[in-house]
Every structure is written in C-alpha cells, then in structure tokens.
Kinemage of the C-alpha trace (Angstrom):
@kinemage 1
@onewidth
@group {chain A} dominant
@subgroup {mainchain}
@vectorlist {calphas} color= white
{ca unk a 1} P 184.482 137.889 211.539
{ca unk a 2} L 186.040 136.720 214.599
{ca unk a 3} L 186.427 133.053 215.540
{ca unk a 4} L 184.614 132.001 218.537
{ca unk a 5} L 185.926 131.576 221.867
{ca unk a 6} L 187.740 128.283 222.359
{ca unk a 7} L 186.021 125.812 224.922
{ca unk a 8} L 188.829 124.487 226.966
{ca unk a 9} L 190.153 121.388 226.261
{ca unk a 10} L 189.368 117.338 227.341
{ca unk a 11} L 192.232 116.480 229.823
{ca unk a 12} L 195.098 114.212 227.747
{ca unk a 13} L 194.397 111.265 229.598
{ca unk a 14} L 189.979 111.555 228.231
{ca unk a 15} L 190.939 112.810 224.976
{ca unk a 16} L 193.269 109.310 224.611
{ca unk a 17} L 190.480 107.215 225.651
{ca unk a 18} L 187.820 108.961 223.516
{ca unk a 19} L 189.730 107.968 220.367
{ca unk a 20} L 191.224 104.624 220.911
{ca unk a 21} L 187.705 103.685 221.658
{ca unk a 22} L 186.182 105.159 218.899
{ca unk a 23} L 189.063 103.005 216.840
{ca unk a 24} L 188.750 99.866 218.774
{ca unk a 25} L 184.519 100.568 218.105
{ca unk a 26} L 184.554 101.232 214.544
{ca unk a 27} L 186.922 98.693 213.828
{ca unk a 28} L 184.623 95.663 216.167
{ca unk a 29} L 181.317 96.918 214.202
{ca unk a 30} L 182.867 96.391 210.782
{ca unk a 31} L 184.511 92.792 212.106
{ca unk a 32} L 180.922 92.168 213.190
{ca unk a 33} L 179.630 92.752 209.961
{ca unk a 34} L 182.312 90.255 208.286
{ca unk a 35} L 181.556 87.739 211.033
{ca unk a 36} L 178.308 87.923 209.022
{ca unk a 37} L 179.738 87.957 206.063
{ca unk a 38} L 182.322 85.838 205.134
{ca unk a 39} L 182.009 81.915 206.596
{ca unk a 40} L 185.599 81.637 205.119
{ca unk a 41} L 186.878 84.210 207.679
{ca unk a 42} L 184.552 83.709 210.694
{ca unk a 43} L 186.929 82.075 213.010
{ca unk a 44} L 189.942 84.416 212.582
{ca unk a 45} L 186.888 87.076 212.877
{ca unk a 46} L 185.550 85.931 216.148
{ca unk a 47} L 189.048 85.607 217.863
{ca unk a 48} L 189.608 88.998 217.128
{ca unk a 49} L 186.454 90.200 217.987
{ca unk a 50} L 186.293 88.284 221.451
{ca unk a 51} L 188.850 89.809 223.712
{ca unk a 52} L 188.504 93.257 221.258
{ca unk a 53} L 184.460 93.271 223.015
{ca unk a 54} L 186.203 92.919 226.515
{ca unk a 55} L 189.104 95.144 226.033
{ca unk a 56} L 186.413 97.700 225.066
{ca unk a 57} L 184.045 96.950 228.073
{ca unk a 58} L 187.230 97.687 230.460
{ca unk a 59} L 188.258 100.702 228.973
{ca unk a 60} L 184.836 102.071 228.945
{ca unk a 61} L 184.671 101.242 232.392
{ca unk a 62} L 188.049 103.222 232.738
{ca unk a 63} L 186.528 105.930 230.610
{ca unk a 64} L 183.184 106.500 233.184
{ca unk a 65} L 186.164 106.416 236.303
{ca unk a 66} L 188.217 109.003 234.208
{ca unk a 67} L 184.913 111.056 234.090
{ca unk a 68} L 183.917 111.112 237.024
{ca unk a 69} L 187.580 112.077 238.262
{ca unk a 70} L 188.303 114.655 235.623
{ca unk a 71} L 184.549 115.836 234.225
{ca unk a 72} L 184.954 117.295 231.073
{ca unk a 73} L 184.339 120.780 230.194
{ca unk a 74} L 181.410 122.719 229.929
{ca unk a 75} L 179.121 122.928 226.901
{ca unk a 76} L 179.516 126.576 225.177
{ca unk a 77} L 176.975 128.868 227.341
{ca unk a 78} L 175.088 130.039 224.175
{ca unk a 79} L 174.285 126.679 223.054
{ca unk a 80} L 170.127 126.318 222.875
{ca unk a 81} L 168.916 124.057 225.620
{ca unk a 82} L 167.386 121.146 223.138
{ca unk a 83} L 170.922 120.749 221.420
{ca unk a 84} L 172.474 120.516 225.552
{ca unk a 85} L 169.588 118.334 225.905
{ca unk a 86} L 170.653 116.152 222.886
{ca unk a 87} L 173.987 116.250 223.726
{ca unk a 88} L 174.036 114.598 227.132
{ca unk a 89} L 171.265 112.389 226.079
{ca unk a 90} L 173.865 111.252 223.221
{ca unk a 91} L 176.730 110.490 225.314
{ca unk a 92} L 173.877 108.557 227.761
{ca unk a 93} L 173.235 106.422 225.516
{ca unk a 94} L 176.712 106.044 223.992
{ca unk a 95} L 177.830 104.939 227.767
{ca unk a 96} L 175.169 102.609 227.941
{ca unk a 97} L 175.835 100.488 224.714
{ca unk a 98} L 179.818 100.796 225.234
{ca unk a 99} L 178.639 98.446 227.841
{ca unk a 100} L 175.746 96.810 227.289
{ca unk a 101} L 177.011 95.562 223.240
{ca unk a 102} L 179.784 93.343 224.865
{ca unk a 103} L 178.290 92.364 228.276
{ca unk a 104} L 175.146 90.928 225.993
{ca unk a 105} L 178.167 89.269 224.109
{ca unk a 106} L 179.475 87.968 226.722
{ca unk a 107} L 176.118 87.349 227.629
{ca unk a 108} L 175.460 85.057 224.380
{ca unk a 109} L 178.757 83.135 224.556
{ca unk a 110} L 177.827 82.077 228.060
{ca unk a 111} L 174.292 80.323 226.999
{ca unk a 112} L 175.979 78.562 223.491
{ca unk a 113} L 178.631 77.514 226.374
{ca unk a 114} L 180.728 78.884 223.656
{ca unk a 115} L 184.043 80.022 225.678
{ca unk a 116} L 185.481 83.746 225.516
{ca unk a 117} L 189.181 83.552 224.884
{ca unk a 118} L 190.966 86.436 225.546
{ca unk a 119} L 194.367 84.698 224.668
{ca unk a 120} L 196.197 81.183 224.740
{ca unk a 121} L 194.616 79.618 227.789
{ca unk a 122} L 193.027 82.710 229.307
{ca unk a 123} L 189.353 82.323 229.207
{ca unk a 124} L 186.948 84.073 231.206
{ca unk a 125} L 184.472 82.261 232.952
{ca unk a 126} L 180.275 81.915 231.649
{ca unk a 127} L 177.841 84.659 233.239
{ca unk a 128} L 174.957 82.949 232.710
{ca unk a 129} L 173.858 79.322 232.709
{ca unk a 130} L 173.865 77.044 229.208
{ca unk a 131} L 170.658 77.898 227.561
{ca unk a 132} L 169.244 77.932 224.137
{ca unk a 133} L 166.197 79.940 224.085
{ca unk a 134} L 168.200 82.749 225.810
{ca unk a 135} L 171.361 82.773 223.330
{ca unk a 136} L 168.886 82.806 220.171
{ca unk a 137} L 167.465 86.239 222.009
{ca unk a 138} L 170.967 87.438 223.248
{ca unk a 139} L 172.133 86.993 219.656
{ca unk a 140} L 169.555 89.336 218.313
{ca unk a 141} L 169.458 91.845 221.302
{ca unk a 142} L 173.534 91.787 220.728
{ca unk a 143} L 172.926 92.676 216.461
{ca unk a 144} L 170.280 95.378 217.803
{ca unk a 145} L 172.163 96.724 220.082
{ca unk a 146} L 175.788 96.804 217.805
{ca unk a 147} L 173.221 98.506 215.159
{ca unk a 148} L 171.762 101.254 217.287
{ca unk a 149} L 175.656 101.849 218.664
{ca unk a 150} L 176.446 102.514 215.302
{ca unk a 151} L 173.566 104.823 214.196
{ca unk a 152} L 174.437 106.953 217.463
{ca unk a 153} L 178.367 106.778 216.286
{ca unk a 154} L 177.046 108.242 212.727
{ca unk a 155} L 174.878 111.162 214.765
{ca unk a 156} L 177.724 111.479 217.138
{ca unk a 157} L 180.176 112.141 213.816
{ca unk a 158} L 177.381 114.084 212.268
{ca unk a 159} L 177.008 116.151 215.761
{ca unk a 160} L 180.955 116.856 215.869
{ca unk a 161} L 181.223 117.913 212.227
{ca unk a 162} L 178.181 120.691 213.009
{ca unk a 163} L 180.516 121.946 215.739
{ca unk a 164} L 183.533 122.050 213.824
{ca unk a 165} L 182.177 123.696 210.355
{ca unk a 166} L 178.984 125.283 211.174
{ca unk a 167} L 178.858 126.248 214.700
{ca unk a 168} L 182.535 126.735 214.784
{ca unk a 169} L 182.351 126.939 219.068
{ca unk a 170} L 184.855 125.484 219.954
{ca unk a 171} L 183.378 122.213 220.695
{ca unk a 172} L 184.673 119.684 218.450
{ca unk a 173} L 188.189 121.326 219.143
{ca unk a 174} L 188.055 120.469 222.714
{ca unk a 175} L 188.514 116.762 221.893
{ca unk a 176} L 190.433 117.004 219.075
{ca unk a 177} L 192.694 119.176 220.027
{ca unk a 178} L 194.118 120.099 216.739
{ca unk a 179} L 194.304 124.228 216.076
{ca unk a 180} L 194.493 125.306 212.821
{ca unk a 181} L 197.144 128.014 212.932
{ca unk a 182} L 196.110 131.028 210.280
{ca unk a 183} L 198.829 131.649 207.728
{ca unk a 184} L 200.248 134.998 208.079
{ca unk a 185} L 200.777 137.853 205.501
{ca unk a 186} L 203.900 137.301 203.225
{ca unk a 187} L 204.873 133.753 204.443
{ca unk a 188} L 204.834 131.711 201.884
{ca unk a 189} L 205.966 127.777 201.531
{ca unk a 190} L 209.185 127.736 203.131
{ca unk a 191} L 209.386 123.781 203.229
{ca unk a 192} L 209.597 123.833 206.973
C-alpha cells in the first residue's frame, strides 16, 4: 500500500509557536491544578503561573499575526466536510480560550486588587475596577474556562493521533514535521 500524499508543511516560524504553546499550556493547566492543590506550594505556584498566563496571551496574539501573515496549509482535499467542519471549529475555539483563560485571569486579579507581577517590580496595571461579586464569578468563569481548554487540548491530541495512525494524510506531519525514513533492504544497525 502506498503512503499518502504528504500535506505540505506549517512554516518554521508557526510550527515553533504551535509547540512552545502547547508546552507553556500544558504545563499552566497542571500548575493550576496544584494552585488547587497544595496550600504549601500556592505562592511559588501563582508566581509562576502569573506572568506564564501573560506570556501565553502575547504569544497567542503573535500566533493569530503569524496566521494571518503565513496561513497554514490546506486540509487534505478528500477529507469529509463534517471532520473540515470540526477541524476549524476546533482551532476556533482553541484561539478563543488561548485568550480568553488569561485575560479572565487577569480579569480576576484586577477585582481581588490582587497585583500581576510579571517580575521584580514589573507589574501590570488592573483592567477592571476592585470588586468582589465580580472576582467570585471571574474565578469560576477562569476554572471553566482552563477546564474546557483542556478537554479541547485532549480532542485536539486525540484529533492529531487519528491523523497520524489511522488516516495517515499527512496531516499531523505537517506540524510535526518529523518523517519517518523506511529502512532499506540489507541495512542493518550500523551504529551511525
């Protein structure tokens, strides 16, 4: 059987993006859940997770400019129209909460009048006014929100691993980047 044709590949500069934010994402939703966690280790917690929210809000910022300058490829022309569908829907929705999980942050901080260090003295200033009917409701829209970023992460993962092993179109390739080279007849482990 042979392979399917390769989609062409994210540009360098989208593919780098794509996976230092889905580092920087996975690692804020599990410092999130030890914020919740562990009283011992809150504080260390939050001052990571602070200026990690912000640094993630920026580059998805630079990440939607980066799109828009260099669009990324096209979805495989055989693919049914519910899975295209799904797919742009997906990444939607992943846009949206890349910003909307640390703006409600940011949000949150703002009515505790709780300040958001970045480092030493560098604080950024409150978006909305001191307020604590609004930060008990930004809290939980911020735990809702984190929550359904995550489910989409695990159908975004689950998504990418159909294109890889079952649909095998070229897809999850495109962002990875990594071909598999076949091993050839008669070479054997030369310890290269």
């Amino acid at each position: 059987m042979s392979p399917a044709p390769m989609s062409p590949a994210f540009p360098a500069l989208s593919r780098l993006l794509h996976w230092l934010m889905a580092l920087m994402i996975i690692a804020m939703l599990f410092i999130g859940i030890g914020m919740q966690a562990s009283l011992a280790d809150y504080h260390w917690l939050l001052s990571v997770h602070r200026p990690l929210g912000i640094a993630i809000l920026v580059l998805a910022a630079v990440r939607l400019l980066n799109r828009r300058v260099s669009p990324p490829p096209a979805l495989p022309a055989g693919m049914p129209g519910v899975l295209a569908f799904a797919a742009h829907a997906s990444h939607v929705a992943l846009y949206a909460l890349m910003f909307a999980v640390p703006l409600v942050g940011w949000a949150m901080l703002s009515a505790a009048r709780y300040p958001v260090v970045l480092y030493g003295s560098l604080v950024l200033p409150p978006i909305l006014p001191q307020n604590d009917m609004v930060f008990a409701l930004l809290r939980t829209t911020h735990t809702v929100l984190a929550l359904a970023l995550f489910a989409l992460i695990l159908a975004h993962i689950g998504a990418a691993l159909m294109h890889a092993i079952a649909f095998r179109d070229g897809v999850f390739q495109s962002m990875a980047n990594w071909r598999l080279r076949p091993v050839r007849a008669g070479s054997g482990a030369s310890g290269r």
